[in-house]
C-alpha positions in Angstrom: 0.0 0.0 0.0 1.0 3.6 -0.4 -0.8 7.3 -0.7 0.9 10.5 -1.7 -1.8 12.5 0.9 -2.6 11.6 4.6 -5.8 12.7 6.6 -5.3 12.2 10.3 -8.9 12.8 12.1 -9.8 13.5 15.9 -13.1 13.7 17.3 -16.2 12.7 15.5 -14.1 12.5 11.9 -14.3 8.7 11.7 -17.9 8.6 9.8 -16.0 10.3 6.6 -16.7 7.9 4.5 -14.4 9.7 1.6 -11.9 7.2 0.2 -12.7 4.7 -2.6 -12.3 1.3 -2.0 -10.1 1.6 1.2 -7.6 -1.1 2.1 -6.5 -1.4 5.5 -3.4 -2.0 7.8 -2.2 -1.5 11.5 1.7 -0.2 10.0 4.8 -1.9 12.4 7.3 1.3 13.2 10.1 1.6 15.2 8.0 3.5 17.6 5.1 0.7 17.7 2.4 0.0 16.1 -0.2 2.7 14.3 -4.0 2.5 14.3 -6.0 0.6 11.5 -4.9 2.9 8.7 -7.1 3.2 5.3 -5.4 3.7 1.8 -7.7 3.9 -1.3 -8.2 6.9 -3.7 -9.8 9.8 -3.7 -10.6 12.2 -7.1 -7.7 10.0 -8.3 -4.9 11.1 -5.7 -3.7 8.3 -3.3 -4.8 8.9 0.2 -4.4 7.7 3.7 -6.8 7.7 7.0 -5.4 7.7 10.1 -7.5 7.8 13.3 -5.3 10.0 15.4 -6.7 8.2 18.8 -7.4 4.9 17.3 -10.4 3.5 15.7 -12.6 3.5 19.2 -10.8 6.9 20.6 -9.0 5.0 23.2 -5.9 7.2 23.1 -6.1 10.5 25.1 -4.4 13.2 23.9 -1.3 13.2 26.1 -1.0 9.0 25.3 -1.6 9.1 21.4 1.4 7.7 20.1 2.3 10.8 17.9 5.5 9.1 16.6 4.1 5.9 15.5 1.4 7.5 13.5 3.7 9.7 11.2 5.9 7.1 10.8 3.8 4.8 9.6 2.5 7.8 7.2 6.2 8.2 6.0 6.5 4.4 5.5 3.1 5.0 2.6 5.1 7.3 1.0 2.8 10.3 2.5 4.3 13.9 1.5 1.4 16.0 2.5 -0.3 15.5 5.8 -4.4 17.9 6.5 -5.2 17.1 10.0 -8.1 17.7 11.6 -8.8 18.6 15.2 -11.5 19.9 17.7 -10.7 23.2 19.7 -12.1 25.4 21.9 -12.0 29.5 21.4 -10.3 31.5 23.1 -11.9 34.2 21.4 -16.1 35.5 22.1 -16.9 36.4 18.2 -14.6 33.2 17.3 -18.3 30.8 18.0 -19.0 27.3 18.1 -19.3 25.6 14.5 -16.6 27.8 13.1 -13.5 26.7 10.7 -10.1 28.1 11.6 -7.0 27.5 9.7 -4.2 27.6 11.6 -0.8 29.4 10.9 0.9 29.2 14.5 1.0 27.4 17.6 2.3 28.1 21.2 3.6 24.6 23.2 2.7 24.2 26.8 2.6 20.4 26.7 4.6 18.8 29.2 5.3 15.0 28.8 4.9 13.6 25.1 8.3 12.6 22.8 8.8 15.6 20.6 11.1 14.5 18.5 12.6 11.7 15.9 16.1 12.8 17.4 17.0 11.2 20.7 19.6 8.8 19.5 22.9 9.7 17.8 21.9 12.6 15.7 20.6 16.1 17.2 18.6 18.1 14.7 17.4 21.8 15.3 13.8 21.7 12.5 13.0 25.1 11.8 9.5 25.9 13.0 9.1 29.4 12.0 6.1 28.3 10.0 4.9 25.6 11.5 1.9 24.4 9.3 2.6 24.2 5.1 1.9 27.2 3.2 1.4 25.7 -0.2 -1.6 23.3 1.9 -2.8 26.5 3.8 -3.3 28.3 0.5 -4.8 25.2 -1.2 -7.9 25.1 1.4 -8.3 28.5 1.6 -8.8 29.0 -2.0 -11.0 25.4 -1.3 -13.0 27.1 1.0 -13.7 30.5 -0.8 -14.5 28.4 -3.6 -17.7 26.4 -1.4 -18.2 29.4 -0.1 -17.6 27.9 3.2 -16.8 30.6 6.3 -13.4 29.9 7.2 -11.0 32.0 9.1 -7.5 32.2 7.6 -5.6 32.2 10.3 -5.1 31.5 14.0 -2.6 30.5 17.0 -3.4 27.2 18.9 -2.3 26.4 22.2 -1.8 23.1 22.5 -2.3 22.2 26.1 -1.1 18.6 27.9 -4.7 17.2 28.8 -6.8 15.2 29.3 -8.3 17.7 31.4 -10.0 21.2 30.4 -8.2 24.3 31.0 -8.8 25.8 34.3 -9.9 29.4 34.1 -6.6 31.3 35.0 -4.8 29.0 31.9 -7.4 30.9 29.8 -6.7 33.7 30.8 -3.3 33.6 30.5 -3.7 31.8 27.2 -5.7 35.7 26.0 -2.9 37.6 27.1 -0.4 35.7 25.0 -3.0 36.3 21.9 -4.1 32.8 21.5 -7.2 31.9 19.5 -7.4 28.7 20.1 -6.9 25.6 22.2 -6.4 22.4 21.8 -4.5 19.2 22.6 -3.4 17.6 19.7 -1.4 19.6 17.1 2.0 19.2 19.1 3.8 17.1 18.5 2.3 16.0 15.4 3.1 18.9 13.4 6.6 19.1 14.6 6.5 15.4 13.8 6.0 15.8 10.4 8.5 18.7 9.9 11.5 16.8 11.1 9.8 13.8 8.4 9.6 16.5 5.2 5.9 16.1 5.5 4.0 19.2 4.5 1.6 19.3 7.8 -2.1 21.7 7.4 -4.7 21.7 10.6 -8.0 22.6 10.1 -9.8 23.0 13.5 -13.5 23.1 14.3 -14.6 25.2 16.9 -16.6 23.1 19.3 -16.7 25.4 22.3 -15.9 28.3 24.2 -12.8 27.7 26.6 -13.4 28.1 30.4 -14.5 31.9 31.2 -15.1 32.8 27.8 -18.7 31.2 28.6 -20.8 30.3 31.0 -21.4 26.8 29.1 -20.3 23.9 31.3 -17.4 22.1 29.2 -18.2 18.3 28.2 -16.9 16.6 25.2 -20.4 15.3 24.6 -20.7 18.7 23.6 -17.4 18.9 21.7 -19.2 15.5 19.7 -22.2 17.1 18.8 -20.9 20.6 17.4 -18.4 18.2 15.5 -20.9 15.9 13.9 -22.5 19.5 12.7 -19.4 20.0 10.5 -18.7 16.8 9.3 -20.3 17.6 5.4 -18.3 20.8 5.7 -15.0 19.6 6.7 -15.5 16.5 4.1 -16.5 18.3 1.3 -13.5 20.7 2.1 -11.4 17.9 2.1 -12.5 16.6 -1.2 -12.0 20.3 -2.9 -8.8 20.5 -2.1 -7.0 17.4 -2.7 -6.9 17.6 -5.9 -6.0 21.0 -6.1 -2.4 19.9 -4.1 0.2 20.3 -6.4 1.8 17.1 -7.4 5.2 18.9 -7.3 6.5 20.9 -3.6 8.0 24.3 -3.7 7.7 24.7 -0.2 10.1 25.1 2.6 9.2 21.8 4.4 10.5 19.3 1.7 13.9 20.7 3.0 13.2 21.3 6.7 16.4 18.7 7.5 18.7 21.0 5.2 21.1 22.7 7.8 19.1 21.3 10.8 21.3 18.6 12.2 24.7 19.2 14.2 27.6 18.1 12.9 30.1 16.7 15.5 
């Protein structure tokens, strides 16, 4: 099996039923074993599905085996990587049901494996921009096109979990001029750098964070305003694949160029 283009999905994404006769495989990695990937096609583009906490959500946030997943996407042949993930606003006109494509993030997770790079080799990946510009371009222009309301950019914290935020993280999280939060994207797009794997998030606002609202936080709730945006964020999807260029001219297909030290 092999694909060219990866999904990975969070909450409530399994039902996209998207990819043409899908084949499927739990991928062996040095890192362990990924969740029941799918690889089929998709407007004639190979793709992948990856359930980013396994088939049933059994992996929390903080326990997803980040490094197993993209590895087993690198061992497909996967070059471009558009996650998906549920987040919470950290902003009041930024509501519930709302797309945001994220250019930044800011890291305040505290004990997941970053990094490829713990053995012999020490790399520095630059992380300047963080999320592909080439892919973020492509779903905007998807988006505009399905005349689909999406805002163009945002920074996500991306929090430890399992647990909410408590009130005075939020607040702080304001101050630094977040605009959303989450507990997924790190490592998994730093991941993917250090692989040469064009990473894009699109999130789905599925809540207000703690203070913004009065709205008791339960991820039944996170479910529901999810499975409100699954026909948007799947026929997003299936605008812009093929609309990725077959050929990179973006930084990431070099990220390792000048990154590792040299003893």
């Amino acid at each position: 099996m092999e694909a060219e283009i990866a999904v990975i999905g969070g909450s409530s994404i399994y039902s996209l039923n998207f990819i043409k006769n899908p084949e499927s495989a739990k991928i062996d990695t040095p890192y362990g074993k990924s969740p029941e990937v799918l690889v089929g096609k998709l407007k004639g583009r190979k793709i992948a599905f990856l359930p980013r906490h396994g088939k049933e959500h059994t992996a929390p946030p903080h326990l997803v085996n980040y490094r197993a997943n993209l590895m087993a996407l690198r061992e497909l042949g996967v070059k471009r990587i558009l996650a998906t993930a549920a987040v919470g606003s950290l902003d009041p006109g930024v509501k519930p049901g709302k797309l945001v494509l994220l250019d930044q993030f800011i890291d305040f997770t505290k004990c997941r494996p970053t990094t490829f790079y713990e053995g012999d080799e020490v790399v520095h990946v630059d992380v300047s921009q963080p999320y592909c510009p080439e892919l973020r371009e492509v779903l905007i222009n998807a988006a505009k096109d399905l005349k689909i309301e999406m805002r163009s950019n945002g920074t996500y914290a991306c929090m430890e979990g399992p647990r909410y935020e408590t009130g005075g993280e939020i607040s702080m999280l304001v101050q630094l001029n977040c605009d959303v939060v989450g507990m997924t994207n790190v490592p998994e797009c730093v991941l993917a750098r250090e692989l040469e794997i064009c990473y894009s998030a699109i999130s789905t606002v599925t809540n207000f964070a703690a203070g913004i609202s009065d709205e008791k936080l339960t991820h039944d709730e996170v479910k529901k305003v999810m499975s409100k945006n699954i026909e948007k964020i799947k026929a997003l999807i299936i605008k812009a694949v093929p609309q990725i260029p077959k050929r990179r001219t973006c930084p990431c297909k070099d990220a390792l160029k000048g990154a590792k030290v040299k003893p």
